[in-house]
VOPAGU-2260 file (C-alpha; in pm, 1 decimal, decimal comma):
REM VOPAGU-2260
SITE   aa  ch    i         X         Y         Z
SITE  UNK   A    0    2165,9     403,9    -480,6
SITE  UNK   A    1    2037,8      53,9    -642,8
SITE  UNK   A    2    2188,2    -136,5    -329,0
SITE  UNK   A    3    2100,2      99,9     -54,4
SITE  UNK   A    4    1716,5      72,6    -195,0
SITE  UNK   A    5    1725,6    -350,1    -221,6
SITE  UNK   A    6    1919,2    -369,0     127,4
SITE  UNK   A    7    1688,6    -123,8     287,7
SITE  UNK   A    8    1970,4     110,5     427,2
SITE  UNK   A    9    2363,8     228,1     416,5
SITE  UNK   A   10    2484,6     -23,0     639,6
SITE  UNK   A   11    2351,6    -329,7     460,5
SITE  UNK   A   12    2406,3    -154,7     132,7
SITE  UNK   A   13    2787,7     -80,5     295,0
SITE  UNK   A   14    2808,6    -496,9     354,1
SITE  UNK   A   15    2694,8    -563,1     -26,2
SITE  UNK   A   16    2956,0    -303,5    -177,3
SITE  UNK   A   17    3264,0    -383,7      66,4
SITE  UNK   A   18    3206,8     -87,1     215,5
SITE  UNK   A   19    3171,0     119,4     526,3
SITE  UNK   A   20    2813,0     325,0     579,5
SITE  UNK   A   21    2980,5     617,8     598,3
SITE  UNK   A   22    3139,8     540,3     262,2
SITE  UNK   A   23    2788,2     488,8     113,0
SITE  UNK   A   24    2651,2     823,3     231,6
SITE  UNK   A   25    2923,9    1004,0      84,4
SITE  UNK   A   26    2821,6     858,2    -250,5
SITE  UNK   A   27    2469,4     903,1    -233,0
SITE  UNK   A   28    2555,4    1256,1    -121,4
SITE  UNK   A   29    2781,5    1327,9    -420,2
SITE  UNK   A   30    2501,2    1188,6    -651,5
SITE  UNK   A   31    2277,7    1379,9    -511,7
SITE  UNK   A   32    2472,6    1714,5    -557,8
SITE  UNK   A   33    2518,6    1613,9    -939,9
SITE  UNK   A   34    2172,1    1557,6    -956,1
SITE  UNK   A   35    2095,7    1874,3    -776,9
SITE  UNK   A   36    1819,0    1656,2    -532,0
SITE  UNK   A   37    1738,9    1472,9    -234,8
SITE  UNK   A   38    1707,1    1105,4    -339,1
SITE  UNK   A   39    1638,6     971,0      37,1
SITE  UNK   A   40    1482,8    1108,8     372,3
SITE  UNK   A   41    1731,7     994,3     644,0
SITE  UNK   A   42    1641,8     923,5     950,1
SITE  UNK   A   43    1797,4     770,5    1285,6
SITE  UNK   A   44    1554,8     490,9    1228,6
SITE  UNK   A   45    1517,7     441,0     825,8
SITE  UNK   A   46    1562,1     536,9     502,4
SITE  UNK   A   47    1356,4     575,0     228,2
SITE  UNK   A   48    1354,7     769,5    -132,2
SITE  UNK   A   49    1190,0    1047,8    -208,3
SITE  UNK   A   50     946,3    1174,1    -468,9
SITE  UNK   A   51    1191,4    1251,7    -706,8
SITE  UNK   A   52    1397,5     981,1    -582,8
SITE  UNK   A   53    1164,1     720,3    -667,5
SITE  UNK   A   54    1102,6     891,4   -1008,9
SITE  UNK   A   55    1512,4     840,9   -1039,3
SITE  UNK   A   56    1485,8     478,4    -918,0
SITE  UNK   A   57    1228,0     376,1   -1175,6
SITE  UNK   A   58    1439,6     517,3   -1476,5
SITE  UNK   A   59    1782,2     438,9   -1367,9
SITE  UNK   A   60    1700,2      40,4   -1202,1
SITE  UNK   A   61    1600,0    -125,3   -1568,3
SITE  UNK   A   62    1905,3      41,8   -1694,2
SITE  UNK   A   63    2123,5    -142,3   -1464,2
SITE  UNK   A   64    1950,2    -409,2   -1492,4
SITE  UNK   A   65    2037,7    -417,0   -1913,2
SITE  UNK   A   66    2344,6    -332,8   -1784,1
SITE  UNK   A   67    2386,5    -659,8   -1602,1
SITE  UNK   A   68    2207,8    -880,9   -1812,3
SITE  UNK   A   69    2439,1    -789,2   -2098,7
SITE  UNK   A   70    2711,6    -893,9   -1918,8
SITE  UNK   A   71    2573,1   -1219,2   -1836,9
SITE  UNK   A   72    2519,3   -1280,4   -2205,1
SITE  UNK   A   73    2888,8   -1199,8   -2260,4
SITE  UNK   A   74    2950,5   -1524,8   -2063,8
SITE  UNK   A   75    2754,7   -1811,3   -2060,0
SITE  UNK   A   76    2442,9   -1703,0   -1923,5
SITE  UNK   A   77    2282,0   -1629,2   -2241,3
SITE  UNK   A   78    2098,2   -1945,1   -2335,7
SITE  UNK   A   79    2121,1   -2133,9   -2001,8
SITE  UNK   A   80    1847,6   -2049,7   -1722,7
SITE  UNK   A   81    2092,9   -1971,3   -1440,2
SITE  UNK   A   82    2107,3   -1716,0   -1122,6
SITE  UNK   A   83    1855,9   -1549,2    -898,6
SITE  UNK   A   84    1474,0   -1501,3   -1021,3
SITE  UNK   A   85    1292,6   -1205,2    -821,2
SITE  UNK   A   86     936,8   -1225,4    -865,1
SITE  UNK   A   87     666,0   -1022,2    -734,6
SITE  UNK   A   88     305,3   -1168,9    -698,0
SITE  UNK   A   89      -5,8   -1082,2    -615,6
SITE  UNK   A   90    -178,9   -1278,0    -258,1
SITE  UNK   A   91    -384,0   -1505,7    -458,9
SITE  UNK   A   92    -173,4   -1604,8    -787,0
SITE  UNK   A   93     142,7   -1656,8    -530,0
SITE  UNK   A   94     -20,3   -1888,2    -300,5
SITE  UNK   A   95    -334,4   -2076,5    -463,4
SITE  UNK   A   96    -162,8   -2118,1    -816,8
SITE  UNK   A   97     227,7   -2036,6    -832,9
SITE  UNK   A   98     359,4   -2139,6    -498,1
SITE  UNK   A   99     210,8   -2515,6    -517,2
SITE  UNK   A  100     413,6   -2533,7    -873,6
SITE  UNK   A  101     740,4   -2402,4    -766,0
SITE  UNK   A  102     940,8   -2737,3    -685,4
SITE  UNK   A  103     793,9   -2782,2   -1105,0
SITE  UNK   A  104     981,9   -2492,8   -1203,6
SITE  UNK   A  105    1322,5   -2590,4    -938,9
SITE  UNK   A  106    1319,3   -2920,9   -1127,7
SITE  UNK   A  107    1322,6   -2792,4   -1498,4
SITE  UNK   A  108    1598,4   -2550,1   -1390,0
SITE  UNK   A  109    1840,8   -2652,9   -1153,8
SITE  UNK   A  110    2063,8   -2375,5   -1158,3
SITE  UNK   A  111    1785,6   -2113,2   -1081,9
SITE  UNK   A  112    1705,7   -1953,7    -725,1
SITE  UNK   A  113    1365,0   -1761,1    -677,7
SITE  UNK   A  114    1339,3   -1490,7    -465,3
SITE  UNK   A  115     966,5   -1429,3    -421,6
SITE  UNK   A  116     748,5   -1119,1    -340,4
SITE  UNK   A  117     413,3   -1127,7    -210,0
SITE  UNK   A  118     188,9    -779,5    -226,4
SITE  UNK   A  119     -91,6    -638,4    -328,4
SITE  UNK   A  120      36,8    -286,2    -376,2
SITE  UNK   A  121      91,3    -230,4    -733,3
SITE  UNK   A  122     293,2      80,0    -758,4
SITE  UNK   A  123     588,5    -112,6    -604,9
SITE  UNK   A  124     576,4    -426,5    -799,6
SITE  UNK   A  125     920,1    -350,3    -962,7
SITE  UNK   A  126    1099,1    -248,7    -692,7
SITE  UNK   A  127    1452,1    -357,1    -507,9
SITE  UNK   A  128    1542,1    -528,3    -832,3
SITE  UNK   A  129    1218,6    -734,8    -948,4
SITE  UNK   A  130    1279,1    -919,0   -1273,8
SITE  UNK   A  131     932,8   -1040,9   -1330,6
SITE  UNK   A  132     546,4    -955,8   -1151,0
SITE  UNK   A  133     226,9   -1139,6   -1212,2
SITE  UNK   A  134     -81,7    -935,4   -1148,6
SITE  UNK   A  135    -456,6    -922,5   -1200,1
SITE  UNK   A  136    -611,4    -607,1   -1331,2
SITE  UNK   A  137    -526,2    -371,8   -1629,0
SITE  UNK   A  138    -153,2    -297,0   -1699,7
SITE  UNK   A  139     -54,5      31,7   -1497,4
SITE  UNK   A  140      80,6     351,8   -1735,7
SITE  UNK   A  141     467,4     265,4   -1710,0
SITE  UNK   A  142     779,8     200,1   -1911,3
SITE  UNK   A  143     737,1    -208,4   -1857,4
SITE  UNK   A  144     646,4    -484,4   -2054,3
SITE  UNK   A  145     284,3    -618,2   -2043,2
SITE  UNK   A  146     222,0    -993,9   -2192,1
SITE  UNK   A  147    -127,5   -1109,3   -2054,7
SITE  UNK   A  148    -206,2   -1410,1   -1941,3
SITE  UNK   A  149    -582,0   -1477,3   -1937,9
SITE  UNK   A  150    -910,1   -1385,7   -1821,4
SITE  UNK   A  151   -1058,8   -1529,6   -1515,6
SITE  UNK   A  152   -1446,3   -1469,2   -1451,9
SITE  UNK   A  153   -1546,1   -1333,2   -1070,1
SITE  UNK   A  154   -1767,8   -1585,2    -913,4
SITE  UNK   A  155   -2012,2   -1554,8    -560,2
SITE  UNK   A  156   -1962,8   -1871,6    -326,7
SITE  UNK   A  157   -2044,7   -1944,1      21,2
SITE  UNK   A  158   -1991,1   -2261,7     213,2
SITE  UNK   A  159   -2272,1   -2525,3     221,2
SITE  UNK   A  160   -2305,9   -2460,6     644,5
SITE  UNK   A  161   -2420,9   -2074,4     564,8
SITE  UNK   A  162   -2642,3   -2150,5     255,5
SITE  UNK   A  163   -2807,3   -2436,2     516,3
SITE  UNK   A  164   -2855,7   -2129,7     778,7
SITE  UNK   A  165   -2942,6   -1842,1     539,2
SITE  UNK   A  166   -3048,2   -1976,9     213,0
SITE  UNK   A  167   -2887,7   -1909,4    -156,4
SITE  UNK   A  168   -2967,6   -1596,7    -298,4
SITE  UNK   A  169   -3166,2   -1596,2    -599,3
SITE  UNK   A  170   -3052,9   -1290,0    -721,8
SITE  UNK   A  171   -2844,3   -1000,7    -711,5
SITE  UNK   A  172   -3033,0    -769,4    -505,7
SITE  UNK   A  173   -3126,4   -1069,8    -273,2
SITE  UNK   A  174   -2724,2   -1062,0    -186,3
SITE  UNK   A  175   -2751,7    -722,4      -2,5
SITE  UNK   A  176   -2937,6    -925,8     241,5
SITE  UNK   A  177   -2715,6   -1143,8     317,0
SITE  UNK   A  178   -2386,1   -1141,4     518,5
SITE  UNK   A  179   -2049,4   -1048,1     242,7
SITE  UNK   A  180   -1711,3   -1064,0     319,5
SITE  UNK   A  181   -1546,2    -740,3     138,6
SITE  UNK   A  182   -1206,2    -737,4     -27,1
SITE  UNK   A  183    -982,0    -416,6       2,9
SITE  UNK   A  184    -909,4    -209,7    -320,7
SITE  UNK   A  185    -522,2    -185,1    -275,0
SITE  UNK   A  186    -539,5      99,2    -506,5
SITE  UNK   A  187    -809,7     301,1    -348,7
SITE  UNK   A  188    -839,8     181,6      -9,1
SITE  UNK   A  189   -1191,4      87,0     -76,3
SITE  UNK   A  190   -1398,8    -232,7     -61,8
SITE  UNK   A  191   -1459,7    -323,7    -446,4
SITE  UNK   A  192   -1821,2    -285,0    -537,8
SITE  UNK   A  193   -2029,8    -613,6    -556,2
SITE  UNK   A  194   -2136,9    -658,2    -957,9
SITE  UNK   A  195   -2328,5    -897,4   -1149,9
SITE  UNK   A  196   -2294,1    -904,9   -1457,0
SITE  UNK   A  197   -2546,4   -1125,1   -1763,2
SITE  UNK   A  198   -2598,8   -1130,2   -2122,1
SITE  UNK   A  199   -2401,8    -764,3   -2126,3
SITE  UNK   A  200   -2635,5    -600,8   -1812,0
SITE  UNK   A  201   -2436,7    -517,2   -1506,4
SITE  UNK   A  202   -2638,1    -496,0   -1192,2
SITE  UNK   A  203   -2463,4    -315,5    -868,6
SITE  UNK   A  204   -2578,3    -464,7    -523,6
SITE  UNK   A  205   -2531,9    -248,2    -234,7
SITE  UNK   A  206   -2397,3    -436,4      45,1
SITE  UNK   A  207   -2245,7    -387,7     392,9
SITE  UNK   A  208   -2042,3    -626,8     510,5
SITE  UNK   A  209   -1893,9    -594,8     906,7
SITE  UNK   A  210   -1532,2    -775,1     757,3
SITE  UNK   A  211   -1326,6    -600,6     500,6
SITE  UNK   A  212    -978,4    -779,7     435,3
SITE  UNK   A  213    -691,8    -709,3     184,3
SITE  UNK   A  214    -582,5   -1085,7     144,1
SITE  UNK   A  215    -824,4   -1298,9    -117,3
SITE  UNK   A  216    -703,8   -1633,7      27,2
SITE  UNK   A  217    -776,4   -1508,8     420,1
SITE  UNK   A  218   -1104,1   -1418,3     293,5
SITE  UNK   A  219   -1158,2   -1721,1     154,8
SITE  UNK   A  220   -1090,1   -1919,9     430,7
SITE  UNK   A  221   -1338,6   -1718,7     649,3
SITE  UNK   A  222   -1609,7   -1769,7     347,7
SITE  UNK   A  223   -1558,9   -2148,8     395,7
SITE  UNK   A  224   -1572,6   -2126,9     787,0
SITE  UNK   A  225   -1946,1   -1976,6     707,4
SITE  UNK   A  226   -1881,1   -1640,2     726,1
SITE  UNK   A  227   -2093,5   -1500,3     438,8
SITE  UNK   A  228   -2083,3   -1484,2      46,6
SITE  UNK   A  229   -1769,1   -1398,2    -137,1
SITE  UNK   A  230   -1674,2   -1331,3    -470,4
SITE  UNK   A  231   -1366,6   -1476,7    -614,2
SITE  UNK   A  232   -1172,1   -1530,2    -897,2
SITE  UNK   A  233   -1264,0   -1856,7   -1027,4
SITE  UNK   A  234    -870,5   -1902,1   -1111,8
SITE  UNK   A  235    -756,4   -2141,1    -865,0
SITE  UNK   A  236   -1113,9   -2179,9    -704,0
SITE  UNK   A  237   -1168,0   -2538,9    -866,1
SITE  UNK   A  238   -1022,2   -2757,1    -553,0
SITE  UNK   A  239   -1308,9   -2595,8    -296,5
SITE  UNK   A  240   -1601,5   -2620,3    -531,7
SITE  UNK   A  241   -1476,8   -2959,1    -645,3
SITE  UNK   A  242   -1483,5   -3119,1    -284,6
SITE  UNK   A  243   -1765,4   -2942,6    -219,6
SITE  UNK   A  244   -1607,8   -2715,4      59,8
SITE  UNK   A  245   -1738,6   -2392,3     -99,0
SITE  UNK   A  246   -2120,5   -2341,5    -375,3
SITE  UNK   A  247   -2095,0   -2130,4    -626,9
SITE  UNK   A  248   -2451,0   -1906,6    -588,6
SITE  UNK   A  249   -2610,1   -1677,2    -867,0
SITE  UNK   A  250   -2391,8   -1897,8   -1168,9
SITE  UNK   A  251   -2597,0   -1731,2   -1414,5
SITE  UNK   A  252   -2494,6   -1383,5   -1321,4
SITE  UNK   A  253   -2108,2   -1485,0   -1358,3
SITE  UNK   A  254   -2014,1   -1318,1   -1659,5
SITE  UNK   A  255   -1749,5   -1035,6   -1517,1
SITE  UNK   A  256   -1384,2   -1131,6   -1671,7
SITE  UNK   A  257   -1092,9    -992,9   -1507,4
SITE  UNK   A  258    -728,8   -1008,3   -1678,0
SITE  UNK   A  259    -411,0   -1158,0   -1546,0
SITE  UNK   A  260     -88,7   -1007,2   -1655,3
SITE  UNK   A  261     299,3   -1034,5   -1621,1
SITE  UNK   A  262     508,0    -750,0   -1609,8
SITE  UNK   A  263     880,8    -705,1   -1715,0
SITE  UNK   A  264    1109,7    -415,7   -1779,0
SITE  UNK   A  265    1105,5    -295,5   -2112,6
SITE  UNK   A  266    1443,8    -389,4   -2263,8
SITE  UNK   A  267    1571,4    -548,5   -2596,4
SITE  UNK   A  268    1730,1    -856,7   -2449,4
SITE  UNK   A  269    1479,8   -1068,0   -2171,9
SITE  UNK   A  270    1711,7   -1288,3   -1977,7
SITE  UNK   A  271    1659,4   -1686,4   -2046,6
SITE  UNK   A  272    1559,0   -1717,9   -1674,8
SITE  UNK   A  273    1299,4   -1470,4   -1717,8
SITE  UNK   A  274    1174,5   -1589,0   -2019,1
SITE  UNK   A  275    1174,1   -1926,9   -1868,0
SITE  UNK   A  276     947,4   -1822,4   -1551,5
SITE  UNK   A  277     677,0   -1645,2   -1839,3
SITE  UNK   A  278     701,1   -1997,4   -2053,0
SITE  UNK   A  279     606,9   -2176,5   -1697,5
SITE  UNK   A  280     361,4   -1971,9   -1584,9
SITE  UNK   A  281     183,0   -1928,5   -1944,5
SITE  UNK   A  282      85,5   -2330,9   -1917,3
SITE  UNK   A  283      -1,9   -2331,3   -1515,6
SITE  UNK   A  284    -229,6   -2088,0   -1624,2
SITE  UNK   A  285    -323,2   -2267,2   -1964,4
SITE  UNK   A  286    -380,6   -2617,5   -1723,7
SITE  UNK   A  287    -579,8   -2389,7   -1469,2
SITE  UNK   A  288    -814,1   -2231,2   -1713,5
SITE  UNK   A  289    -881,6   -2564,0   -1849,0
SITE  UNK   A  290    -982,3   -2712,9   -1515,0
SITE  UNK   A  291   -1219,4   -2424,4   -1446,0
């Protein structure tokens, strides 16, 4: 089940195992009939788990993941930071912050290879084998680990070419007269609300915005072609206001804080590799806060 899920179907699953499709679909169907459920829709064009195959999934994947870790420690894999990393990201961490480091990380550890993830949808973040995500937000309800990171503050920045055209807002409830670019809620669909928050008050600006995207960094390239305001995390943001390519408007209503986190399954024994990524990206982060 674990290979037809990371290969994305029998056949590939077939190649991984050394064997045929047809072999594969027996399986799964035998599982199945222990289980007394259908673990995967089949179709002549994909397949994909169910409800209660997902459920399955989530329980069974860290278990053969323990499974394989422990017999990596029974050989020399233990203390040495060897193998394949998968890592899921967020848009923004992956590119602005952890992709620029990488060839850092290759260095330190010769004998690692990174496989790496980028999405914004949450619910999926351990999926097809992940050994490690980074995330912003609160840590979701599941069986994983949760070490956070830091806190980054949400800051409102326009290039220098649209505060020249439209003037810097002065306040919140000046922004809803100005032009906003609006960043997707991955978990509800929605735009997320435009907040200011001071000295413990949080004011709400209503705004309407004609572009709505669900990538941070493509949003922040269209805030620094003059496309409108934009709030951002500050994390990462210190290269644009530094060179002056982006102004950071409204800096004394900057106060909103929003977490970072990493995510691991839960599981007695952390591999060295992944506890080699979390050492890495706990000082990136350490070296970006300080630059902020």
């Amino acid at each position: 089940m674990i290979a037809v899920v990371d290969q994305g179907g029998f056949a590939r699953a077939g190649d991984e195992l050394g064997l045929t499709p047809s072999g594969v679909s027996r399986a799964i169907a035998r599982l199945e009939a222990q289980l007394r459920v259908r673990l995967f829709h089949r179709t002549p064009r994909r397949v994909e788990l169910t409800e209660e195959g997902r459920r399955f999934h989530a329980e069974v994947s860290p278990l053969l993941a323990a499974i394989r870790d422990a017999a990596e420690d029974v050989g020399e894999a233990t203390a040495s930071v060897r193998g394949r990393l998968k890592v899921n990201s967020d848009p923004w961490f992956a590119r602005v912050i952890l992709a620029p480091r990488l060839p850092d990380l290759l260095r330190l550890h010769p004998e690692l290879q990174i496989e790496f993830v980028v999405s914004n949808h949450r619910e999926e973040m351990m999926y097809g084998g992940v050994d490690v995500a980074v995330r912003f937000g609160s840590p979701p309800d599941a069986a994983m680990i949760a070490r956070k990171l830091l806190e980054t503050r949400i800051v409102t920045c326009a290039a220098p070419a649209y505060l020249a055209r439209r003037g810097a807002p002065q306040s919140p409830e000046d922004v809803a007269q100005h032009d906003v670019l609006l960043f997707r809620n991955p978990e509800t669909g929605r735009p997320f609300p435009w907040e200011f928050h001071r000295a413990g008050s949080v004011v709400e600006t209503r705004v309407a915005g004609r572009v709505v995207m669900d990538d941070p960094s493509a949003a922040l390239a269209a805030c620094e072609a003059g496309g409108g305001l934009f709030q951002s995390f500050e994390l990462g943001l210190a290269p644009w206001l530094r060179d002056g390519r982006l102004t950071q408007v409204l800096t004394d209503w900057a106060e909103e804080r929003f977490p970072l986190y990493s995510f691991y399954p839960s599981r007695r024994q952390t591999p060295a590799k992944v506890r080699a990524f979390l050492d890495f990206v706990d000082r990136i982060c350490r070296m970006e806060a300080a630059t902020a």
